[in-house]
C-alpha positions in Angstrom: 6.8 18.1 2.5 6.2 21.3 0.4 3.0 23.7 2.1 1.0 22.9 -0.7 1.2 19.5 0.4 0.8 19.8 4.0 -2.5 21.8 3.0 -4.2 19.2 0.8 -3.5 16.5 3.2 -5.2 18.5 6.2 -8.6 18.4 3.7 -7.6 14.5 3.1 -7.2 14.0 6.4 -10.9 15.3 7.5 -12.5 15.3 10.8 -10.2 12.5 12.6 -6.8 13.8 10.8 -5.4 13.9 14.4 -5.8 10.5 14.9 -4.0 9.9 11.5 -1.0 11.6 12.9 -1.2 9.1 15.7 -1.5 6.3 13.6 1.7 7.7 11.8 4.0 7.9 15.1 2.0 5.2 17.3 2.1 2.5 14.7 5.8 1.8 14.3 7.1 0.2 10.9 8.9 -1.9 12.8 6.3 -3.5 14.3 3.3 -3.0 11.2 5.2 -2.7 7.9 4.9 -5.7 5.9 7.8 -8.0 6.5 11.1 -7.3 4.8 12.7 -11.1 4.2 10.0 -13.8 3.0 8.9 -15.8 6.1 6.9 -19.8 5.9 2.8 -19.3 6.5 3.0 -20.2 9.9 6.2 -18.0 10.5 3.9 -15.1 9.6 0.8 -15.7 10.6 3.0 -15.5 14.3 4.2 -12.6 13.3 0.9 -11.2 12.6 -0.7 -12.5 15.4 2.1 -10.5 17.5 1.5 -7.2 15.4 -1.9 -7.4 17.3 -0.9 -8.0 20.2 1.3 -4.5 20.2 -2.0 -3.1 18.5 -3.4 -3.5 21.6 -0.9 -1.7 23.4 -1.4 1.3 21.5 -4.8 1.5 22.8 -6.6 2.6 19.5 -8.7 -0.4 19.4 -10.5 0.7 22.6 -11.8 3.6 20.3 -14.5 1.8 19.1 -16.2 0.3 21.7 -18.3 1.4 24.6 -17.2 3.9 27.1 -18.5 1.8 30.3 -16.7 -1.8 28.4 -13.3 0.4 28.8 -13.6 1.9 25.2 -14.2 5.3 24.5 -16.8 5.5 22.1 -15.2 7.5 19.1 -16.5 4.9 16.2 -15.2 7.1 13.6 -11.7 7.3 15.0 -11.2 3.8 15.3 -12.0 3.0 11.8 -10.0 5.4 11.0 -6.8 4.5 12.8 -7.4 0.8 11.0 -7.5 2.7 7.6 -3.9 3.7 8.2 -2.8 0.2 9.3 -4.1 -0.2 5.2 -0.4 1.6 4.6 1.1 -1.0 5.9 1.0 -4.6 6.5 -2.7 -5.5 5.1 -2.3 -8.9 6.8 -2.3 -7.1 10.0 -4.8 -5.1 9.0 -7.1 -7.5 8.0 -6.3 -9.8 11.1 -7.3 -7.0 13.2 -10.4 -6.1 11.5 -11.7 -9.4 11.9 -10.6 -9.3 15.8 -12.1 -6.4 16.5 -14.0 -5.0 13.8 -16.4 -8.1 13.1 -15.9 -10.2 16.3 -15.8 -7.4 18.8 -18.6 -5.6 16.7 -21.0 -8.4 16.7 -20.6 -8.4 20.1 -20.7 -4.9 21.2 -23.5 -4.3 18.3 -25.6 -7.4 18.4 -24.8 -8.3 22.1 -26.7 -6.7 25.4 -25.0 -5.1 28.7 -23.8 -8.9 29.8 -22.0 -9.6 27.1 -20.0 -6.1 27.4 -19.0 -6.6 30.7 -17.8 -10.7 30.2 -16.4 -10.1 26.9 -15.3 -6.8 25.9 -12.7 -5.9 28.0 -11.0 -9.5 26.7 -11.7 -8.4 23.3 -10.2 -4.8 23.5 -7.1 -6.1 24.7 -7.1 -9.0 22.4 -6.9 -11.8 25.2 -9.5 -13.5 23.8 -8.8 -13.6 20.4 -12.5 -14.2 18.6 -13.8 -14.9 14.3 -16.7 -14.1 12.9 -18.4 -16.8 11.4 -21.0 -16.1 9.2 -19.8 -17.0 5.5 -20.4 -21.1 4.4 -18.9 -22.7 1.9 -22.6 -22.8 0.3 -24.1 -19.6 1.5 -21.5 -16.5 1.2 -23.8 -13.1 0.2 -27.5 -14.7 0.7 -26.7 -14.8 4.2 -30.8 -15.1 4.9 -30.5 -18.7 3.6 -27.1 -20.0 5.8 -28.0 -23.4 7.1 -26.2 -23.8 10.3 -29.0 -24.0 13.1 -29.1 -23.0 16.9 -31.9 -25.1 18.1 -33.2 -24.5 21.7 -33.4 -27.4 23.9 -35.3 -26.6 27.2 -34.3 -29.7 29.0 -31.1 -28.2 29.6 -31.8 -24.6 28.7 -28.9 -24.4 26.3 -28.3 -23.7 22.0 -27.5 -26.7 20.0 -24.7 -25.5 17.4 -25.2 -28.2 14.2 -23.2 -28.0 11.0 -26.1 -30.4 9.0 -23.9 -30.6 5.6 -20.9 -29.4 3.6 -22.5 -26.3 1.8 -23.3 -24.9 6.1 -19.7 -25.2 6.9 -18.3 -22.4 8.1 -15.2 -21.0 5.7 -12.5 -18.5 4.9 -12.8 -17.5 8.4 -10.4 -15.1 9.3 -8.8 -16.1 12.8 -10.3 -19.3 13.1 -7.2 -21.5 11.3 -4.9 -20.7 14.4 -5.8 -18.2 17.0 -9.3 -18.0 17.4 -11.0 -19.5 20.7 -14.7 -17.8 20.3 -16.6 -17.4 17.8 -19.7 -15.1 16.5 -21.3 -17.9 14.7 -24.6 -17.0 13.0 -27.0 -19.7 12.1 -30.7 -20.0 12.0 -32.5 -19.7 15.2 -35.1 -22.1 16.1 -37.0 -22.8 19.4 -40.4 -25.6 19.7 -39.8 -26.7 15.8 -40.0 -23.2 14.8 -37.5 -21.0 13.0 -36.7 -17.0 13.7 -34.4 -16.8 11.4 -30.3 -15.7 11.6 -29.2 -14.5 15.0 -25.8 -14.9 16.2 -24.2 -17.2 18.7 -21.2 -16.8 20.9 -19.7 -20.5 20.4 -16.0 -21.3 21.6 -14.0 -23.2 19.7 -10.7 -23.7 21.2 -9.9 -24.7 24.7 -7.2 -22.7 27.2 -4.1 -24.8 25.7 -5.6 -24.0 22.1 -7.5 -27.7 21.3 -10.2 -28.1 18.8 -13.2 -28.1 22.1 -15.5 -31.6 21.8 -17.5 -31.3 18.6 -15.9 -28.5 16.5 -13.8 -29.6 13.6 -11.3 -26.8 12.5 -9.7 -26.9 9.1 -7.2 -24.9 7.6 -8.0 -23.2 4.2 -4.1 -23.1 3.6 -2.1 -20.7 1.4 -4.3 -18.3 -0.7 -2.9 -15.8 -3.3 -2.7 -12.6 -0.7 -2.8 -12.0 3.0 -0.4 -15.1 3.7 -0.1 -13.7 7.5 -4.4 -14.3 8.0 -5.0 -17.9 9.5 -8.5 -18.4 7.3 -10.0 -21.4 8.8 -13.5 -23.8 8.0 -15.5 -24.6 11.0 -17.7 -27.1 11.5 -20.1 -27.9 14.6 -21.6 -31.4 15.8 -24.5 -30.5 18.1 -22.2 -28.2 20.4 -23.7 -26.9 23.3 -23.7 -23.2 24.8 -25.7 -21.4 27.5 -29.0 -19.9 25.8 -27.4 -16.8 27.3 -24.5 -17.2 24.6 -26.9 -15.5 22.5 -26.5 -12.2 21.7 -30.0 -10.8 22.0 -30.1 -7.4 21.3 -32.7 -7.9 18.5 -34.0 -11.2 19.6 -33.8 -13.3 22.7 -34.9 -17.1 24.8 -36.3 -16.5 28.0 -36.1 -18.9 31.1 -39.6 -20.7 29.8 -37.7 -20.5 26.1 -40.1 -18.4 24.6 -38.5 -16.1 21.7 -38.9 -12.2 22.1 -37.5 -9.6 19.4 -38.5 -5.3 20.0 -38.9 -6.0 15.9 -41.9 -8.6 15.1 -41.4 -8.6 11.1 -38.3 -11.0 10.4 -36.8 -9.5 7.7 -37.0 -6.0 9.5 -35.0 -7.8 12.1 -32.7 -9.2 10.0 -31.9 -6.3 8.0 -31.8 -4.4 11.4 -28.9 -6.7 12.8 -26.6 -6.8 9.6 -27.0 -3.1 9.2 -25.4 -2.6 12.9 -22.0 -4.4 11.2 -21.9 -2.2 8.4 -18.7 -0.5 10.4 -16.7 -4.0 8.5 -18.0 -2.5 5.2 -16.8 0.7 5.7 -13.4 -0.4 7.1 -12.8 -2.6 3.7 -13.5 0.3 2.0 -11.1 2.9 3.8 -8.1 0.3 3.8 -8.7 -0.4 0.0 -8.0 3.1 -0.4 -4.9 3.3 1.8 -3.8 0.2 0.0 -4.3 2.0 -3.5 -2.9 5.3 -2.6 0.6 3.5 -1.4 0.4 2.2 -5.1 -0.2 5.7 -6.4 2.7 7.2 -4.0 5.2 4.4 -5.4 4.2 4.9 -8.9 4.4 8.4 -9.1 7.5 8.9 -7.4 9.1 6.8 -10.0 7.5 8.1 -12.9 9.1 11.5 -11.6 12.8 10.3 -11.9 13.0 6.9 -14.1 14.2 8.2 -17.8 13.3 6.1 -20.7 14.4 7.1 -24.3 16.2 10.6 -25.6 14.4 12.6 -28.4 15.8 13.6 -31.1 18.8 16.3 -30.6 17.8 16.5 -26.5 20.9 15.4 -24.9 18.8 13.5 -21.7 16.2 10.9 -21.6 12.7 11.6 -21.2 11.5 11.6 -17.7 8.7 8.8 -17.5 5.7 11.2 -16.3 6.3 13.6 -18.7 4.8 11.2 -21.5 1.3 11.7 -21.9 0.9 8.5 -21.9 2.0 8.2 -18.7 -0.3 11.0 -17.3 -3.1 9.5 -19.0 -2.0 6.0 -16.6 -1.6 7.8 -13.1 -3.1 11.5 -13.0 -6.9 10.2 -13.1 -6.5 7.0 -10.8 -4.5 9.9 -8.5 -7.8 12.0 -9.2 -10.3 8.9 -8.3 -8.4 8.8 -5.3 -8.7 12.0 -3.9 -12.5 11.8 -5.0 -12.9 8.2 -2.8 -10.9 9.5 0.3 -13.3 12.6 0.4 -16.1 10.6 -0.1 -14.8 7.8 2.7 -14.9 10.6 5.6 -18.1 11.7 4.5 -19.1 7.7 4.9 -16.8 7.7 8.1 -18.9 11.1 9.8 -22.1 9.2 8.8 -21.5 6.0 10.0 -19.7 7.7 13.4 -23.2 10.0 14.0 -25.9 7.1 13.4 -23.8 4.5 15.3 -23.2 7.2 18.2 -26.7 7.7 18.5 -28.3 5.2 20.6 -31.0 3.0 19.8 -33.4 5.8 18.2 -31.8 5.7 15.0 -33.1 7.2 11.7 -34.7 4.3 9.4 -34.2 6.6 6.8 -30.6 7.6 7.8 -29.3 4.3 9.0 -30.7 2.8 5.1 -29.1 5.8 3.4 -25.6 4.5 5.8 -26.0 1.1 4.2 -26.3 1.9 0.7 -23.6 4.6 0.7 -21.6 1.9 2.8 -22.0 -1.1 0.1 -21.6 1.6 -2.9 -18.3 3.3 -1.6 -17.3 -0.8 -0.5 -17.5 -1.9 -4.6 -16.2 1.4 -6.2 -13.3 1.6 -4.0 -12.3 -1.8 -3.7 -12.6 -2.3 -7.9 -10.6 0.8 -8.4 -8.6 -0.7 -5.9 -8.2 -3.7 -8.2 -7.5 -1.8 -11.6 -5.3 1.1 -9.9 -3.4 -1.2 -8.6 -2.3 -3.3 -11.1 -2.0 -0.4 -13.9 0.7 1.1 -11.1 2.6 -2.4 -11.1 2.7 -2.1 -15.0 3.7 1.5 -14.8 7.0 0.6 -12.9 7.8 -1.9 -15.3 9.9 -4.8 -14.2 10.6 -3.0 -11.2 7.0 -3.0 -10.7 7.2 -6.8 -10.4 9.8 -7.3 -7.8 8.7 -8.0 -4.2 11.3 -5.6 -2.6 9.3 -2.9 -4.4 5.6 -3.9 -2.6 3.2 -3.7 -5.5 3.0 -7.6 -6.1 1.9 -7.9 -2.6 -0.5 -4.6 -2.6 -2.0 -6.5 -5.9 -2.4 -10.0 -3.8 -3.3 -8.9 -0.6 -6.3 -6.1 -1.9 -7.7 -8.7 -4.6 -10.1 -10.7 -2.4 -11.4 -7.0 -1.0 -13.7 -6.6 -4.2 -15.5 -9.8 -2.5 -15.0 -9.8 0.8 -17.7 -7.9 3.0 -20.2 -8.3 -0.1 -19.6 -9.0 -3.5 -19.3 -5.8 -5.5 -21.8 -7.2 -7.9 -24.6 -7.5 -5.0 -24.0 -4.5 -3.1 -24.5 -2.5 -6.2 -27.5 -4.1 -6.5 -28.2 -3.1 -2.7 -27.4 0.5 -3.6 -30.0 0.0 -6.3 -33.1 -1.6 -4.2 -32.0 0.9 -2.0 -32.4 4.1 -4.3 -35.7 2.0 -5.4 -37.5 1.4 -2.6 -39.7 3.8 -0.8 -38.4 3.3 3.2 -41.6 3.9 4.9 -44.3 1.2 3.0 -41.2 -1.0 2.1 -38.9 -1.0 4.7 -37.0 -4.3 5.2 -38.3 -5.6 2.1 -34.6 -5.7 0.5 -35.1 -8.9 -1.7 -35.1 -9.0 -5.2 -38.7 -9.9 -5.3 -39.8 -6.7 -3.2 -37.5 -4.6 -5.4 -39.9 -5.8 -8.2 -42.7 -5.3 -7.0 -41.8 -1.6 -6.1 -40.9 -1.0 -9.6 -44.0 -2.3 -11.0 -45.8 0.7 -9.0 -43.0 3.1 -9.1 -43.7 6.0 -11.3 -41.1 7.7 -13.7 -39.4 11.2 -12.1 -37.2 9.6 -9.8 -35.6 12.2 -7.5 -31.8 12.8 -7.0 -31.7 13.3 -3.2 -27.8 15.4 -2.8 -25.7 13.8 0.1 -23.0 17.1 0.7 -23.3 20.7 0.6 -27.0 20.8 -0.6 -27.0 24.5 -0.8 -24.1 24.9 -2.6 -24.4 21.9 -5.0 -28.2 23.5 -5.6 -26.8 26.5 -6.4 -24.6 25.1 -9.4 -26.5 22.7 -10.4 -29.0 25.8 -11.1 -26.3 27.7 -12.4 -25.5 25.1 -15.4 -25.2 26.0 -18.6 -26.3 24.2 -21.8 -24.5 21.3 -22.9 -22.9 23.6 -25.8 -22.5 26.2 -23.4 -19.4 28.5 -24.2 -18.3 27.9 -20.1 -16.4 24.6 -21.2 -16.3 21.5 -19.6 -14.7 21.9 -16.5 -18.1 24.5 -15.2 -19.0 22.4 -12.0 -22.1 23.0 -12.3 -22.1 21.0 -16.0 -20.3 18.7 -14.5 -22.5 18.0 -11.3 -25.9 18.5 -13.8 -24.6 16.0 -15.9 -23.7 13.2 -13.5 -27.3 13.8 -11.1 -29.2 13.4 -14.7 -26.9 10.1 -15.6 -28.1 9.1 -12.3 -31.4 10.3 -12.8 -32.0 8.6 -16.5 -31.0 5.3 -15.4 -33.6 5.4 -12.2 -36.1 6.2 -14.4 -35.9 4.0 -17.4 -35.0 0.9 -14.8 -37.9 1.6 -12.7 -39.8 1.5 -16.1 -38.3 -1.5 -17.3 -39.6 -3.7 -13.8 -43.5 -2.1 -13.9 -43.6 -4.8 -16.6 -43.7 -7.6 -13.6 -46.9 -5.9 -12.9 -48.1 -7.5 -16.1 -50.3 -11.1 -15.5 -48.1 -14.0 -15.6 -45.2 -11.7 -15.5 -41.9 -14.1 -14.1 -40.6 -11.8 -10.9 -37.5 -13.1 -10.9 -36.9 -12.9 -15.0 -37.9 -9.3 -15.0 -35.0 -8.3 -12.6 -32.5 -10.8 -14.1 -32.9 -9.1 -17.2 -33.0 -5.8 -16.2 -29.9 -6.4 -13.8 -26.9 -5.1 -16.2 -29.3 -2.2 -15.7 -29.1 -2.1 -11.8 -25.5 -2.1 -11.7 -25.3 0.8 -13.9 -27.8 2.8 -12.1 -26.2 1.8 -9.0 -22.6 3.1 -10.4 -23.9 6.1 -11.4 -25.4 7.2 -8.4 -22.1 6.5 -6.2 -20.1 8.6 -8.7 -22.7 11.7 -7.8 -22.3 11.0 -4.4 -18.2 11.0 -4.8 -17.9 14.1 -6.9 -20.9 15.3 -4.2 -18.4 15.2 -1.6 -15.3 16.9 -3.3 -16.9 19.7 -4.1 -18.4 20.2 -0.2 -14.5 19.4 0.7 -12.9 22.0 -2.1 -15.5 24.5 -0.2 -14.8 23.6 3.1 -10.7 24.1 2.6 -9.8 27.9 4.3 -6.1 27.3 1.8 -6.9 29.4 -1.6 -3.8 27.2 -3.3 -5.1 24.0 -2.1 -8.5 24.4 -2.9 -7.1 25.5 -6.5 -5.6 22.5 -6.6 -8.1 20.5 -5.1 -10.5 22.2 -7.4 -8.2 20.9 -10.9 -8.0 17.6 -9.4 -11.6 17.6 -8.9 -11.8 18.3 -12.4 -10.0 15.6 -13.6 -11.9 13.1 -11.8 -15.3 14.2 -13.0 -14.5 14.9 -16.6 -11.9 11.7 -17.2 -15.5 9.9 -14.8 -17.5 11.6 -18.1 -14.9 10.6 -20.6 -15.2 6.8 -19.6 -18.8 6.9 -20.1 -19.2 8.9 -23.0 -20.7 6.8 -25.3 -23.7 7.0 -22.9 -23.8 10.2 -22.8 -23.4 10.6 -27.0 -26.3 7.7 -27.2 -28.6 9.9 -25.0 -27.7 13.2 -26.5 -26.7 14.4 -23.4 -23.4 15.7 -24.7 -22.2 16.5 -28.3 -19.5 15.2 -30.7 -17.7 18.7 -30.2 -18.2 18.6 -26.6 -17.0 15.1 -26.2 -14.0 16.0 -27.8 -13.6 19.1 -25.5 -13.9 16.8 -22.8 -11.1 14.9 -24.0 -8.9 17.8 -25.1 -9.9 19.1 -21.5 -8.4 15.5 -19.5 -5.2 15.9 -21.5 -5.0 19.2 -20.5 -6.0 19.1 -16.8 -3.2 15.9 -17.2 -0.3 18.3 -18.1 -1.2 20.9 -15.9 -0.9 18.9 -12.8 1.9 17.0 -13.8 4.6 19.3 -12.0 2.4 19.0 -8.7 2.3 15.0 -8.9 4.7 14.7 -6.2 2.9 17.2 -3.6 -0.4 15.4 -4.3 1.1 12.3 -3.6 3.3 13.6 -0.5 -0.1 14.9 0.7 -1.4 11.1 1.3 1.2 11.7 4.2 2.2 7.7 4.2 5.3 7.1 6.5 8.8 7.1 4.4 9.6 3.7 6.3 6.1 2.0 5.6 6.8 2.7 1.7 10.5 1.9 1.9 11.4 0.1 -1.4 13.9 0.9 -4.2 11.1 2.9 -6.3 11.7 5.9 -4.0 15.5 6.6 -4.5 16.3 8.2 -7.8 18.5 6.5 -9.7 21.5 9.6 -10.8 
């Protein structure tokens, strides 16, 4: 690796980079790379099942749990260490997100100081392998609306688990197919006829020798089109029985006479409070998305810089692949987007690892502002995920296609990511309600409805609140000259001004667009259906400001002058080939010119050619193991 590149991946690395050059030594290829000869379902879901197993040896999963359960508390370096394992083998990743991640976060989250102490130290060592059941085959996002109940019975002071149709079944429930023998089952709480709404439920499912226990059905959701090593079960409960203490009552609780308690009276406050402690799954998704994409990116470039296709007229060699412009145009911004998302996912990472590290006395405002960067960073980087992905595959041709080479299986095992923890579509629309909605008179009052009425009182100037480097990013901003401005298109400032007022239009004209359910007889619902193309866009648009936000605070931040050069040209690349894709926007609303849109062009094309001798130190700077990318794109082919 080349000092430019050992540079640029110190600023990629960010605040937990020594615990990515654990993750490269402590998590052996051997053990984590995705298996080399094709093995039967069952033959890898073992082997999967075994990969976290020796995960558990390394002792990185103890990171993110409480110091006095036998973890260590360091949130942010446990997510990270499972965004390396997204290099890898993404079954295992994914397995072991669900283990402890979702399982082991709903109990260490939602759970009180005696479920630590009988469960955690089981669930950091992975003896008691758990699933989180919340998703139904009927209810998947809308999880205010799940239909599995927990009814108190005070005869015998225990929860009554019932399943009452097929659309409350529990399904794609990762872990619950094969391994699983506890469950985090959410479902509606109700004590003396009356409803609380979602809490979770510690239910087991499996007995010691691994037998459905009396009244569970388990079914097996069977081969899917990715992650063939995740057993991805269906539960379904007929009036089992658990101990009311099997509740995990942090945010609500049954007392001996079985009267309900919760420190948060209003219900959707609570429930809002709950999810939002489990928003460490959302971030994960995101962070291994990435990894998943920049092994993609790695393999692609690396064969774009020695596959030769087609001699020129009187040249005696064929042309090297990346030196088409074509080519460029393919790899050089997805590379770009790239570096912009893993910037932006240690920002997310730092904020997630402060609020969650703080105690109970959390920030609404903060912990809101964690949610909504959360979901937004969850749907951009998973979709680019998605596309990145599969351009690369085309990129490498037939080679592209062949399993030896990993990209068919990077394509499989990341597509379900864009709708697992959330559908990008509705947590864009989160990001929205939350950009919306004024925390302290509306707090909790996330549903489409309230997002509605907010708008129908919300008045036009909506205000672009900067996540990174404020002062600096002020500074620019101010700075900005005109859109005809002689400084060119790659001024940051021009840039940054002309993604916050994107941003800043969209706010506006949507929140003008839902005052009309103020009007009488106005239909709530139709107002934001309509206006929901709308949403999304607004929603987009803020996430990239946030993004480009954070590379500029990381290009300032880097003590290197060559790498922050370079970060600094990259950074142009993603923002103006960010601009170029939405440029008939931009023309519509006069916010650029037809020469200017032309420089911006001229300007990606050049920023393209530019970087193209560095492709290979930007990708080397991802620093993914040799032997976890190990296929046949890598050796050049003289």
């Amino acid at each position: 690796m080349t000092d430019l590149a050992t540079e640029l991946r110190r600023t990629l690395d960010g605040r937990w980079a020594h615990i990515k050059d654990e993750a490269r030594t402590d998590l052996s290829p051997s053990d984590f790379a995705a298996p080399e000869t094709e093995l039967t379902m069952e033959e890898y879901r073992a082997h999967v099942a075994d990969a976290v197993l020796k995960i558990a040896a390394t002792g990185h999963p103890a990171r993110g749990f409480p110091k006095e359960a036998g973890g260590n508390g360091d949130l942010g370096g446990s997510v990270t260490a499972f965004e390396m394992l997204g290099h890898a083998d993404l079954s295992v990743m994914v397995k072991a997100g669900v283990h402890w991640g979702l399982f082991g976060g709903a109990v260490a989250n939602l759970g009180t100081a005696a479920h630590h102490a009988t469960y955690l130290p089981r669930i950091i060592d992975a003896t008691l392998p758990g699933c989180f059941a919340m998703t139904e085959t009927g209810h998947g996002s809308d999880v205010q609306s799940l239909g599995t109940t927990a009814t108190y019975d005070p005869d015998t002071d225990e929860l009554v688990v019932h399943t009452p149709d097929l659309r409350s079944r529990k399904d794609y429930i990762g872990g619950a197919a094969r391994d699983g023998r506890l469950a985090a089952v959410f479902a509606q709480l109700v004590t003396d006829g009356e409803s609380h709404g979602v809490h979770c439920v510690l239910v087991p499912i499996r007995d010691e020798d691994g037998a459905p226990v009396p009244g569970v059905t388990i079914g097996d959701c069977g081969p899917k089109a990715g992650l063939a090593g995740v057993d991805n079960g269906r539960l379904s409960f007929d009036h089992v029985r658990v101990p009311r203490t099997n509740l995990l009552n942090r945010y609500g609780d049954i007392d001996e006479q079985g009267r309900y308690t919760s420190p948060i009276e209003n219900s959707t406050r609570r429930f809002f409070t709950m999810l939002g402690t489990l928003v460490r799954g959302r971030v994960s998704v995101a962070g291994a998305a990435g990894a998943a994409t920049r092994t993609a990116l790695t393999l692609a470039v690396t064969y774009a810089g020695h596959r030769r296709q087609f001699t020129p007229p009187g040249a005696k060699d064929e042309v090297v692949l990346l030196d088409y412009r074509a080519h460029q145009r393919k790899l050089l911004p997805a590379l770009a987007r790239s570096y912009a998302l893993q910037l932006a996912q240690n920002q997310l990472v730092s904020l997630m690892h402060d609020i969650q590290s703080a105690g109970d006395e959390v920030d609404e405002h903060r912990q809101r502002e964690l949610e909504a960067r959360a979901a937004g960073i969850k749907a951009v980087s998973t979709a680019h995920a998605t596309a990145t992905i599969q351009m690369c595959r085309e990129a490498c041709g037939g080679a592209g296609y062949l399993a030896v080479n990993r990209l068919p299986a990077l394509k499989a095992d990341t597509d379900v990511f864009t709708t697992f923890e959330g559908d990008n579509t509705v947590l864009l629309q989160l990001v929205a309600k939350g950009l919306l909605t004024d925390y302290r008179d509306s707090f909790g009052n996330l549903d489409t409805l309230g997002m509605v009425r907010f708008g129908a009182r919300q008045l036009a100037g909506a205000v672009v609140e900067r996540t990174a480097a404020r002062g600096l990013i002020e500074r620019l901003v101010a700075a900005a000259p005109g859109r005809d401005s002689e400084k060119g298109p790659t001024d940051r400032g021009w840039q940054l001004s002309l993604f916050e007022d994107h941003e800043r239009h969209l706010l506006e004209t949507l929140a003008l667009r839902l005052r009309k359910a103020g009007k009488p007889g106005a239909d709530l619902f139709e107002v934001f259906n309509l206006a929901q193309d709308h949403v999304v866009d607004a929603a987009r648009a803020h996430v990239d400001r946030t993004i480009l936000e954070a590379f500029v605070a990381a290009i300032d931040a880097c003590e290197d002058r060559a790498a922050a050069a370079m970060l600094s040209s990259v950074c142009d690349l993603y923002a103006l080939s960010t601009i170029e894709a939405d440029k008939g926007w931009y023309l519509e609303h006069g916010r650029i010119t037809p020469a200017r849109s032309k420089q911006v062009t001229a300007a990606v094309n050049d920023l393209c050619a530019s970087l193209r001798p560095h492709a290979q130190d930007l990708v080397d700077a991802f620093g993914i193991p040799k032997a976890w990318l190990g296929t046949e794109l890598l050796a050049p082919l003289d």
